[in-house]
Backbone as a chain_set.jsonl record, in Angstrom:
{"seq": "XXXXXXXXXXXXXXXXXXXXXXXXXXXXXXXXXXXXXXXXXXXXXXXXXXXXXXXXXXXXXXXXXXXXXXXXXXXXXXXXXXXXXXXXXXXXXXXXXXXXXXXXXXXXXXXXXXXXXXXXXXXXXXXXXXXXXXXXXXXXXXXXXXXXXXXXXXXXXXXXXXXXXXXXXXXXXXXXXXXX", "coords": {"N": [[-24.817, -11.046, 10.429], [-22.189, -10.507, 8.309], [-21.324, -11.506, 4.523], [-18.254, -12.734, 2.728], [-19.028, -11.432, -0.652], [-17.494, -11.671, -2.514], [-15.558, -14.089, -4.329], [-12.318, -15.185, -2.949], [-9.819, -15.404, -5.64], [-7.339, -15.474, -7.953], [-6.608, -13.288, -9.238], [-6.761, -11.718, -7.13], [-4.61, -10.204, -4.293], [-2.709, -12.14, -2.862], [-1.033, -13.503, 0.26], [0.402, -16.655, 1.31], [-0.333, -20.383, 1.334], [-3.346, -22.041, -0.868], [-4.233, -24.011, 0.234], [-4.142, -23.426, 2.608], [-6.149, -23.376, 6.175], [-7.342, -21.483, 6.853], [-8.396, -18.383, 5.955], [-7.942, -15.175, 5.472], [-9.1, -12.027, 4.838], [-8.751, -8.889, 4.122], [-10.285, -5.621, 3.699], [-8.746, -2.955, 2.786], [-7.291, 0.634, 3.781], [-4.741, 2.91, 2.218], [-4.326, 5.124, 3.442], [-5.595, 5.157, 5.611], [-5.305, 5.25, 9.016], [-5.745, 3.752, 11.126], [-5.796, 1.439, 9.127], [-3.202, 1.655, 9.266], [-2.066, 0.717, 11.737], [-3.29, -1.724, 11.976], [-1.396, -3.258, 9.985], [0.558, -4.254, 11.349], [-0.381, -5.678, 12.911], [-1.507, -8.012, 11.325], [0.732, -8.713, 10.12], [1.728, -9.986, 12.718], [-0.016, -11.949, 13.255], [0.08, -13.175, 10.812], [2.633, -14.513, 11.16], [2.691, -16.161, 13.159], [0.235, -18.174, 12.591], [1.519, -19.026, 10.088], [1.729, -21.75, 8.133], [-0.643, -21.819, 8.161], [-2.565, -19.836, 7.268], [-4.124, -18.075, 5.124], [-3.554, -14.967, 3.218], [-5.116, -12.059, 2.155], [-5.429, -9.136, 0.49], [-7.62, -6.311, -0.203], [-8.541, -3.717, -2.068], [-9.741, -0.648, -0.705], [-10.454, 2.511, -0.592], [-10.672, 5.296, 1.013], [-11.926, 7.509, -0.54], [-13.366, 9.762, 0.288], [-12.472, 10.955, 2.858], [-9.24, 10.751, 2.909], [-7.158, 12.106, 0.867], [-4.797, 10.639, -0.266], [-5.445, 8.463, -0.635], [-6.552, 6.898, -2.912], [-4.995, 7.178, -4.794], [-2.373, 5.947, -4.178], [-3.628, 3.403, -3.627], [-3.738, 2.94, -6.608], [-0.815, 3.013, -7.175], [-0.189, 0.645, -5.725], [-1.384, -1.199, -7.206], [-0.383, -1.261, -9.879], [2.266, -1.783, -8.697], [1.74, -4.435, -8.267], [1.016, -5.238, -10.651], [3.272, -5.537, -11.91], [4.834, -7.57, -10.806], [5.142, -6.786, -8.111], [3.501, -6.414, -5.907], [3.084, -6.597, -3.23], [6.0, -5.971, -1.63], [5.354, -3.109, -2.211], [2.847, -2.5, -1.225], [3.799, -2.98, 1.87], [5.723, -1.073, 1.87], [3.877, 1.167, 1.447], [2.378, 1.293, 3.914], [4.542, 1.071, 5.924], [5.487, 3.382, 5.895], [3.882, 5.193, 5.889], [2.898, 7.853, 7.297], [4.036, 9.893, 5.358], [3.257, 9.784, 3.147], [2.183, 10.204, -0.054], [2.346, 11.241, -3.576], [4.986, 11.789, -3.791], [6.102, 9.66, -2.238], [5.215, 7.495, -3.22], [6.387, 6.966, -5.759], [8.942, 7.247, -5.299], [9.261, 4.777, -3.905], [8.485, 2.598, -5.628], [10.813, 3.626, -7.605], [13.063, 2.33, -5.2], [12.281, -0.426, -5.544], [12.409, -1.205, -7.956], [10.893, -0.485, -10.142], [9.68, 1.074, -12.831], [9.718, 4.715, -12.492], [8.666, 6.502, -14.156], [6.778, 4.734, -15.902], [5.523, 4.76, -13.654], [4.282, 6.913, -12.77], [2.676, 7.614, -15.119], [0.967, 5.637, -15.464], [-0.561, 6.653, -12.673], [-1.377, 9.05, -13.52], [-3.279, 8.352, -15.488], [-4.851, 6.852, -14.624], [-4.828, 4.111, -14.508], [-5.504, 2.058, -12.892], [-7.359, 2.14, -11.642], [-9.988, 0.995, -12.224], [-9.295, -1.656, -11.5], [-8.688, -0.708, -8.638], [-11.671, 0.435, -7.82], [-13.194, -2.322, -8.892], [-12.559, -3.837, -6.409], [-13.32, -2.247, -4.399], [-15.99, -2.127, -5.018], [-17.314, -4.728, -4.622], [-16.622, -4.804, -1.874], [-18.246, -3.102, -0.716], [-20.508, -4.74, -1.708], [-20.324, -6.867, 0.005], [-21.08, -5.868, 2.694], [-18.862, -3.834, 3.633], [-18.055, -1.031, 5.369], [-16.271, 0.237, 6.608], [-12.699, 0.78, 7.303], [-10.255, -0.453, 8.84], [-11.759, -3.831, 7.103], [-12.517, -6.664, 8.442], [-12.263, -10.401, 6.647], [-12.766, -13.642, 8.08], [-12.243, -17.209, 7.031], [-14.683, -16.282, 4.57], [-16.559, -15.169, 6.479], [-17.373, -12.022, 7.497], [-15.897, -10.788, 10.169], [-16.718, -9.366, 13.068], [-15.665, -8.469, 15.351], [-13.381, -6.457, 16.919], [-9.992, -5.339, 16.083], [-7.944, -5.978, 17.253], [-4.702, -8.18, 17.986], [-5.385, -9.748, 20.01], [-7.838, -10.491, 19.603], [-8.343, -10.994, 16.934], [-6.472, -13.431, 16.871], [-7.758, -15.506, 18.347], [-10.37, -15.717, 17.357], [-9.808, -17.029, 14.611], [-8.618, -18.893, 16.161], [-10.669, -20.53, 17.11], [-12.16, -20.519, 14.647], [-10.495, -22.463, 13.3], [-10.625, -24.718, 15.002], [-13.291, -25.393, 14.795], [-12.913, -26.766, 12.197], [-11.575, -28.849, 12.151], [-13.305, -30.158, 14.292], [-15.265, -30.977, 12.532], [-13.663, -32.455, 10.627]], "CA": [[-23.467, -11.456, 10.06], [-22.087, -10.19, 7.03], [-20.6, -12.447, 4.097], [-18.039, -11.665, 1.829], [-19.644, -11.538, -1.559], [-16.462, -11.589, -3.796], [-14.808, -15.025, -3.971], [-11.109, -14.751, -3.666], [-9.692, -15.506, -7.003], [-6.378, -14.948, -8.953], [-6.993, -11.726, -9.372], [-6.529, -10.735, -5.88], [-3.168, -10.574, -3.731], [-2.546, -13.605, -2.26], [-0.146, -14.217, 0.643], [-0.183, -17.765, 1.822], [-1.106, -21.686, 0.529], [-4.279, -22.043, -1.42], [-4.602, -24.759, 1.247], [-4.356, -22.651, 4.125], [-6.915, -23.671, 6.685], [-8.09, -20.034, 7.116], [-8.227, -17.347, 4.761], [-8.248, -14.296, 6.368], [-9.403, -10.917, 3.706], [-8.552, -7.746, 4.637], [-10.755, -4.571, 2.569], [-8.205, -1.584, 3.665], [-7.294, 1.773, 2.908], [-3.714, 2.684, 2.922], [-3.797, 6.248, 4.335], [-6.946, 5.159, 7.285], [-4.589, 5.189, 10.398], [-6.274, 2.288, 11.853], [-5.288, 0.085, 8.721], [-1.683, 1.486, 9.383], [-2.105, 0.013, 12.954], [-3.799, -3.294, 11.806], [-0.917, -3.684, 9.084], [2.036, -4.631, 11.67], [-1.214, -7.098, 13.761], [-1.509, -8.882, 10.329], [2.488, -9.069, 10.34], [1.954, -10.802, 13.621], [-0.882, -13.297, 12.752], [0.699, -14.199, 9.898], [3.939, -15.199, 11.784], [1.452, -16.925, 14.091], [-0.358, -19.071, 11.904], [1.86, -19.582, 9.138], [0.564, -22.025, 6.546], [-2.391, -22.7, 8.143], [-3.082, -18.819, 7.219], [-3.571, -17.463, 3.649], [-4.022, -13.445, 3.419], [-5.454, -11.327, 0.513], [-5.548, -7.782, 1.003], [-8.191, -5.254, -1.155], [-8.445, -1.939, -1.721], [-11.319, 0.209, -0.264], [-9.92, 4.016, -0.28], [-12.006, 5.912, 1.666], [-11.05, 8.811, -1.082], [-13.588, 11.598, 0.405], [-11.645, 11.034, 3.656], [-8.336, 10.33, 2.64], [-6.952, 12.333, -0.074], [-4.057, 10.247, -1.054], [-5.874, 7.002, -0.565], [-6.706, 6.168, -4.195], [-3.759, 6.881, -5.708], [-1.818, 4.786, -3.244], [-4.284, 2.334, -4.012], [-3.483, 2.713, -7.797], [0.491, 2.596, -6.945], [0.232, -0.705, -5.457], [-1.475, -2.024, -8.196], [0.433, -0.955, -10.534], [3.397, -2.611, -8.855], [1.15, -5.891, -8.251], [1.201, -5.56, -12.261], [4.581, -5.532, -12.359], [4.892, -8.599, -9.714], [5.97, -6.28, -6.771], [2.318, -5.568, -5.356], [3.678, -6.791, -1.534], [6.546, -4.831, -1.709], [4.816, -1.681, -2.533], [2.151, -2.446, 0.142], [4.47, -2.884, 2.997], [6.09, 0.242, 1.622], [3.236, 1.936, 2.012], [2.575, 0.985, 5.021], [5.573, 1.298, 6.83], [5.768, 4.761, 5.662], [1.89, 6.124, 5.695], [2.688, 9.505, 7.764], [4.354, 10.212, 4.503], [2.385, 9.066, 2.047], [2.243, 11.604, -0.949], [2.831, 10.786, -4.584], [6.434, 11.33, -4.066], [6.424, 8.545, -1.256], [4.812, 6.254, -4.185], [7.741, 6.901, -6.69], [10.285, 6.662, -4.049], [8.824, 3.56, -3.206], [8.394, 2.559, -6.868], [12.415, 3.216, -7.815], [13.648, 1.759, -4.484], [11.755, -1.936, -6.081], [13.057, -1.244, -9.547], [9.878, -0.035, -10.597], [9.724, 2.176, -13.484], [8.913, 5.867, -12.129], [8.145, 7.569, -15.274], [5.498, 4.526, -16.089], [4.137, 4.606, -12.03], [3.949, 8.53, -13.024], [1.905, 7.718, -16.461], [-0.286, 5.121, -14.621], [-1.096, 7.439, -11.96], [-1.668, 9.965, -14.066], [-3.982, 8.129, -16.96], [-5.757, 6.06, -14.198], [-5.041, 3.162, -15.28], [-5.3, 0.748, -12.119], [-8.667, 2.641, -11.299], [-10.935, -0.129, -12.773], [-9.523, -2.438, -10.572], [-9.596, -0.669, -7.514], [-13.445, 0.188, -8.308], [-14.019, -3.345, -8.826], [-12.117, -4.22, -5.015], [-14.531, -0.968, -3.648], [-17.516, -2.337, -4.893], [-16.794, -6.002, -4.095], [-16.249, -4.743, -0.336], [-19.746, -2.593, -0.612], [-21.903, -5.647, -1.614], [-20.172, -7.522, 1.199], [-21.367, -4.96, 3.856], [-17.718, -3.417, 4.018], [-18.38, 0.025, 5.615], [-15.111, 0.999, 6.947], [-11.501, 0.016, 6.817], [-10.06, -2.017, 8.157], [-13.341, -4.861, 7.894], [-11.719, -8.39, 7.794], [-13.283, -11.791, 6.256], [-12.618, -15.296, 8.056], [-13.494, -17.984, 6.08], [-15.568, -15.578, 4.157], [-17.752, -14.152, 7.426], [-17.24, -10.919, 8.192], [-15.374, -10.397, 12.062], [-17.409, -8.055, 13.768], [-15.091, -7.761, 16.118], [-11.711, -5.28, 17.485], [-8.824, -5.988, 15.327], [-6.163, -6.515, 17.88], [-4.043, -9.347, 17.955], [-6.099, -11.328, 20.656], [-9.158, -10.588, 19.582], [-8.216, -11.805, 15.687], [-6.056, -14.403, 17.01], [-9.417, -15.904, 19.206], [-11.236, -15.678, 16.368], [-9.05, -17.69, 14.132], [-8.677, -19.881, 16.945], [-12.161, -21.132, 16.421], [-12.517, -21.35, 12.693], [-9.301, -23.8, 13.087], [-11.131, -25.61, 15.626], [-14.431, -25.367, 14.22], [-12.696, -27.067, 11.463], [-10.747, -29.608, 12.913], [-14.081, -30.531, 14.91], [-15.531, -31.208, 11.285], [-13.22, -33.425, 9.73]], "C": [[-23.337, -11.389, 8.539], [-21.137, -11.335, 6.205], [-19.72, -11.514, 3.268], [-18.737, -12.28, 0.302], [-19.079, -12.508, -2.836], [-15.38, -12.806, -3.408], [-13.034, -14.494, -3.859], [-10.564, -15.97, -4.939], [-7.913, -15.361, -7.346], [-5.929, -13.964, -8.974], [-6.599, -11.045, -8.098], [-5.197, -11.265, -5.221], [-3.471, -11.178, -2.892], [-1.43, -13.719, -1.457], [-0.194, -16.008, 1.306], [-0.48, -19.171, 0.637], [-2.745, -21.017, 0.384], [-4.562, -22.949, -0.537], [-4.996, -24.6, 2.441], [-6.096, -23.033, 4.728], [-8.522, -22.34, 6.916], [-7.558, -19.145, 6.544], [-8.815, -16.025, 5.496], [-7.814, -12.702, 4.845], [-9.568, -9.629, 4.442], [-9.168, -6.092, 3.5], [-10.003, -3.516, 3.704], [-7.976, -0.099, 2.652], [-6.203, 2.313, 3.382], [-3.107, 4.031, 3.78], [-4.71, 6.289, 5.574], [-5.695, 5.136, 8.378], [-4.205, 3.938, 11.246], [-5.865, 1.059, 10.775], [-3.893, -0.029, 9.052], [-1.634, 0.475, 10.946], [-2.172, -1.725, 12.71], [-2.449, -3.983, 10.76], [0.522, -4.728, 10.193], [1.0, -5.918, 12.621], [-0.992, -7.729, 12.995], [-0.602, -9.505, 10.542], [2.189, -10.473, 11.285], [1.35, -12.315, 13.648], [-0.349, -13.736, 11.8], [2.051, -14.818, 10.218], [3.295, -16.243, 12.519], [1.302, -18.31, 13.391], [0.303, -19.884, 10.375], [1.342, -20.283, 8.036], [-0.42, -22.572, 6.868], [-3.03, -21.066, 7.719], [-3.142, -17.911, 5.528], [-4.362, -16.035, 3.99], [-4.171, -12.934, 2.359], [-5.739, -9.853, 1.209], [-6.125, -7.211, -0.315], [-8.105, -4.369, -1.054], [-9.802, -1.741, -1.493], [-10.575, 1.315, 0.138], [-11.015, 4.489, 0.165], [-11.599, 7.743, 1.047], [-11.747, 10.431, -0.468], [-13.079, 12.13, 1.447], [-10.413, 11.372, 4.041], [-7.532, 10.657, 1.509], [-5.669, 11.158, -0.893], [-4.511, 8.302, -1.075], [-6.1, 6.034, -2.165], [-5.455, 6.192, -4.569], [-2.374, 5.56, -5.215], [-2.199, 3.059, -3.7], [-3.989, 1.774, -5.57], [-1.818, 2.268, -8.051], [0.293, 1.278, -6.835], [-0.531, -1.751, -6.34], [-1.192, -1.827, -9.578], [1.421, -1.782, -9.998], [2.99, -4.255, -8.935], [1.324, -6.257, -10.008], [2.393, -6.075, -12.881], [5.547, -6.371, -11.472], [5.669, -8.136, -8.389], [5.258, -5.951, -6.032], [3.106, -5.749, -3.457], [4.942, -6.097, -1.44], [6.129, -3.191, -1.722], [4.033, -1.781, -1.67], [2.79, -2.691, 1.104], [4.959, -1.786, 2.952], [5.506, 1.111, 2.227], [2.828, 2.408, 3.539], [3.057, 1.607, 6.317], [6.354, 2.691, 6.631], [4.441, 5.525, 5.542], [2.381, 7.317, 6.231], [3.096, 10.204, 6.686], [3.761, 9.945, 3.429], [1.893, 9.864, 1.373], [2.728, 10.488, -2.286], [4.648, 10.747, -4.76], [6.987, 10.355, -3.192], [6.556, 7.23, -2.762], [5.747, 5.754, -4.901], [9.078, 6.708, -6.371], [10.309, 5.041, -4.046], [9.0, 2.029, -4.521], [10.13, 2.03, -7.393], [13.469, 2.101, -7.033], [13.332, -0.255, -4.689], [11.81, -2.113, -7.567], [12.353, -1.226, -10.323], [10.009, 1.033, -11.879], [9.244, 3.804, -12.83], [8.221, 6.585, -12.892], [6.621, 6.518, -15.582], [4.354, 4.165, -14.566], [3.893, 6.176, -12.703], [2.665, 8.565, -13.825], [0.526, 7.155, -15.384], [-1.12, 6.071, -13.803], [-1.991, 8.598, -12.783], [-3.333, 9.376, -14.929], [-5.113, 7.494, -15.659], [-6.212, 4.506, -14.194], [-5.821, 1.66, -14.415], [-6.755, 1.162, -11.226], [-9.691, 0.99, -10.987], [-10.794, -1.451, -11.438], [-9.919, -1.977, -8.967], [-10.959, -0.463, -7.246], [-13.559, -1.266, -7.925], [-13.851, -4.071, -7.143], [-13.412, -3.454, -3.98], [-15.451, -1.626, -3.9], [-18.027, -3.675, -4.292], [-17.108, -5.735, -1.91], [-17.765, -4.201, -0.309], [-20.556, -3.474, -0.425], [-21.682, -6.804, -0.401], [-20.321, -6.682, 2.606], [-20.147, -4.341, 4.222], [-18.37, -1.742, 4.104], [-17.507, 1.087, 6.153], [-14.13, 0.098, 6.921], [-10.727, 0.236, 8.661], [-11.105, -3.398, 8.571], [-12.333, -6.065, 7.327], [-13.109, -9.274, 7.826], [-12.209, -12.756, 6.874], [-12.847, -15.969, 7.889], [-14.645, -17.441, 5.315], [-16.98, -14.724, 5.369], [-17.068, -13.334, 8.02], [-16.823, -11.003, 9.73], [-15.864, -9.116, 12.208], [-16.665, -7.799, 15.003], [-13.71, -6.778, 16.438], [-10.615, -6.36, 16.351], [-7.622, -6.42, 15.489], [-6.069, -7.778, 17.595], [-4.881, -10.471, 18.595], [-7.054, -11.378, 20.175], [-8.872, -11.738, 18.092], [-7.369, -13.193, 15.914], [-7.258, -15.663, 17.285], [-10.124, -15.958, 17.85], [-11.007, -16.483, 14.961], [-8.802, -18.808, 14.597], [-9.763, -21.086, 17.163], [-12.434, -21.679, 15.536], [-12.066, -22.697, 13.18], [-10.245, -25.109, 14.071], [-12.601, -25.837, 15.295], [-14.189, -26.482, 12.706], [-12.308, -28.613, 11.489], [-11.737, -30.756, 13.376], [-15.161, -31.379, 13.654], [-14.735, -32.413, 10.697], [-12.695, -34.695, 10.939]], "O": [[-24.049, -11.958, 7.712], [-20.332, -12.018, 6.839], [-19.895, -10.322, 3.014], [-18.932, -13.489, 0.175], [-19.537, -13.359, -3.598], [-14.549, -12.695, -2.507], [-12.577, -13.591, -4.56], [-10.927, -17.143, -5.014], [-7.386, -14.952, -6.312], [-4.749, -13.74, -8.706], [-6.152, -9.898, -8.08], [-4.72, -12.378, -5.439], [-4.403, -10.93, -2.127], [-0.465, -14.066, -2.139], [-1.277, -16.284, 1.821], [-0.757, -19.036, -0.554], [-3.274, -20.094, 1.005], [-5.74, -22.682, -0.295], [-5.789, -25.209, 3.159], [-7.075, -22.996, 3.983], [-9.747, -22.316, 7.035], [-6.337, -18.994, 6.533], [-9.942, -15.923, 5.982], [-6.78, -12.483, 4.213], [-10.457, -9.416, 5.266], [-8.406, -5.622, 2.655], [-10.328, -3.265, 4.865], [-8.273, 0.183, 1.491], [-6.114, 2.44, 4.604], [-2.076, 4.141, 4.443], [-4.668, 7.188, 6.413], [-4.905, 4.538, 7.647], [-3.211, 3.403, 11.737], [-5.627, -0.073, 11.199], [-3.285, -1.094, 9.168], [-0.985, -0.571, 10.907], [-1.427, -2.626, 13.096], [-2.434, -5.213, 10.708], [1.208, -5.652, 9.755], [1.549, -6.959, 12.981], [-0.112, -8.508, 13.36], [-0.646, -10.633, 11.031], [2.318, -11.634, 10.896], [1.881, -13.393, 13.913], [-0.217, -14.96, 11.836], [2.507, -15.656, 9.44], [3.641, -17.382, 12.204], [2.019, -19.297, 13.553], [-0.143, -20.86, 9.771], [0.678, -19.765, 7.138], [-1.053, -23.471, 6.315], [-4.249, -21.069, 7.891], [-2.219, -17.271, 5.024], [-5.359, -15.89, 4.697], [-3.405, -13.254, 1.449], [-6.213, -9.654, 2.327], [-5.54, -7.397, -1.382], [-7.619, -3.858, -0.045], [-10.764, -2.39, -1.903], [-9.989, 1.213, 1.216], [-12.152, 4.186, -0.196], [-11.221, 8.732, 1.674], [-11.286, 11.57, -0.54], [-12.988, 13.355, 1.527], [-10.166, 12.029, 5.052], [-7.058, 9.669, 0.947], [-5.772, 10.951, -2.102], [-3.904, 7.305, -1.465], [-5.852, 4.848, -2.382], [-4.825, 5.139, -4.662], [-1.773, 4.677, -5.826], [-1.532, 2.055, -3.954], [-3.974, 0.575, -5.848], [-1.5, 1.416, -8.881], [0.575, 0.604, -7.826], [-0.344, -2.963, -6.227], [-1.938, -2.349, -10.406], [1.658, -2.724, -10.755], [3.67, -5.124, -9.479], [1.687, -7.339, -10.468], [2.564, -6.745, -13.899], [6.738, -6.092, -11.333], [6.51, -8.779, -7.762], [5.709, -5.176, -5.188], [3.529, -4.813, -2.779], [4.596, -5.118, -0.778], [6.763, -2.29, -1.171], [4.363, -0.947, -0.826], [1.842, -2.613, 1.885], [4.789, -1.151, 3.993], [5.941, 1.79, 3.157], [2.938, 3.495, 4.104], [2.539, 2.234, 7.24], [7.463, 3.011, 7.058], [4.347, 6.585, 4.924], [2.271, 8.159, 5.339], [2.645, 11.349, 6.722], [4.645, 10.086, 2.584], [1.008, 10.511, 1.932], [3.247, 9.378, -2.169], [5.354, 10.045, -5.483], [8.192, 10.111, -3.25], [7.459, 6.483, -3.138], [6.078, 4.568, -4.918], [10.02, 6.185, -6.966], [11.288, 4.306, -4.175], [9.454, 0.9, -4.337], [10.61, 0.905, -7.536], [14.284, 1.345, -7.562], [13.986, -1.136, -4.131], [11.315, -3.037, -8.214], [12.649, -1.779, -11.383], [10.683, 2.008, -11.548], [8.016, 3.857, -12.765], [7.268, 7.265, -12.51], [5.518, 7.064, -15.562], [3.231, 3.69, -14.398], [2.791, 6.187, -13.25], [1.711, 9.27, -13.494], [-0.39, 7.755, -14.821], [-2.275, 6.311, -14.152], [-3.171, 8.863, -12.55], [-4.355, 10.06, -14.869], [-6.299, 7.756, -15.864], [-7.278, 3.92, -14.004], [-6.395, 0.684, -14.899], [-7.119, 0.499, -10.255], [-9.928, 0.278, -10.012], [-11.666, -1.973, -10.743], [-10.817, -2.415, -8.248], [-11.476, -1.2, -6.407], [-13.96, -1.548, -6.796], [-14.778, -4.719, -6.657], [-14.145, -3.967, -3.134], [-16.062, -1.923, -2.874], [-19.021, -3.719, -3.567], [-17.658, -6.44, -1.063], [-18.56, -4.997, 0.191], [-21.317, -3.483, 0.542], [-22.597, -7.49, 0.055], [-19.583, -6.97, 3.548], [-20.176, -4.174, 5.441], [-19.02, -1.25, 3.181], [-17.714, 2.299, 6.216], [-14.306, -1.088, 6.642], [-10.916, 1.21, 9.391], [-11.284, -3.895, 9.682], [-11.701, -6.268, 6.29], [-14.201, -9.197, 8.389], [-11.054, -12.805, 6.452], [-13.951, -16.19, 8.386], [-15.669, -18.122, 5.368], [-17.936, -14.002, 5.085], [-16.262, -13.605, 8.91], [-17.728, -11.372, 10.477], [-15.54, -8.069, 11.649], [-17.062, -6.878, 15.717], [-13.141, -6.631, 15.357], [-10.571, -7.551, 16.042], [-6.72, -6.892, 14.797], [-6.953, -8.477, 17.099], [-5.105, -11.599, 18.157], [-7.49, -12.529, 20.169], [-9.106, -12.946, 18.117], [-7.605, -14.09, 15.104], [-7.52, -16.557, 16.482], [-10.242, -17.177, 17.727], [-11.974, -16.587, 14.206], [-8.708, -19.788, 13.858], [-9.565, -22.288, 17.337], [-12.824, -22.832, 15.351], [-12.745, -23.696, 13.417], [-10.395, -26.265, 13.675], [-12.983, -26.879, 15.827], [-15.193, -26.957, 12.175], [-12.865, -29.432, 10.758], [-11.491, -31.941, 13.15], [-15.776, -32.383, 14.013], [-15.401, -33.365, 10.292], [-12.221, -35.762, 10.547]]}, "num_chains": 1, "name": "protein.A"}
């Protein structure tokens, strides 16, 4: 049973209370298929669980796979810079079969994004560093493919549907519960 390594922090996108009972960490990649699948389960668990549920989502591009996976990855943090990162990741998202640099800038204008400095960014690399540091973060926590979720910081080794992650959530809470 794998841990995750990399506390969450500040630094990382945060939906949810800091109170939330269960912290549920998602290392994805936004052109894998399977995260597009897992992105509308999340949706659902987080309607679910509400504020007993806080969600952080990383990057892990699987770039030798996935050609437009980094840059994607660099878009949405770029808009996270520019306090629109959840916006721009649902974007993505909910548009992956398309997913091309001119999705990004689309995506970009339509959130009142600058295009010319998502263009520069993209271009210069700028939002690299961080995804790197998200990639490597997911590495030393045994992250090996996308989409690997953390509950309560231990790795779910299991299916990512709804029941399975629901069930599994279902536990912590009561595992928790059973505790205090």
């Amino acid at each position: 049973m794998a841990n995750l390594k990399v506390s969450v922090t500040s630094e990382d996108h945060i939906q949810g209370s800091e109170e939330a009972a269960v912290t549920l960490v998602e290392y994805g990649d936004y052109e894998c298929p399977h995260c597009g699948s897992a992105y509308f389960i999340v949706k659902q668990v987080q309607e679910r669980y509400g504020d007993d549920l806080r969600f952080v989502f990383r990057n892990f591009p699987l770039a030798e796979i996935h050609a437009h996976a980094e840059s994607a990855a660099e878009g949405a943090e770029f808009a996270g810079a520019n306090g629109s990162f959840w916006q721009m990741h649902d974007g993505i998202y909910e548009n992956q079969q398309r997913l091309s640099t001119k999705l990004l800038l689309e995506l970009a204008s339509g959130i009142g994004l600058s295009v010319d400095d998502l263009r520069e960014a993209l271009a210069s690399h700028e939002f690299a560093p961080k995804v790197k540091r998200d990639f490597l973060g997911g590495v030393r926590s045994g992250v090996n493919g996308t989409p690997t979720f953390f509950i309560n910081g231990v790795r779910h080794d299991g299916a990512y549907d709804f029941a399975t992650l629901t069930s599994a959530i279902d536990a912590q809470l009561l595992q928790l519960r059973a505790a205090s």
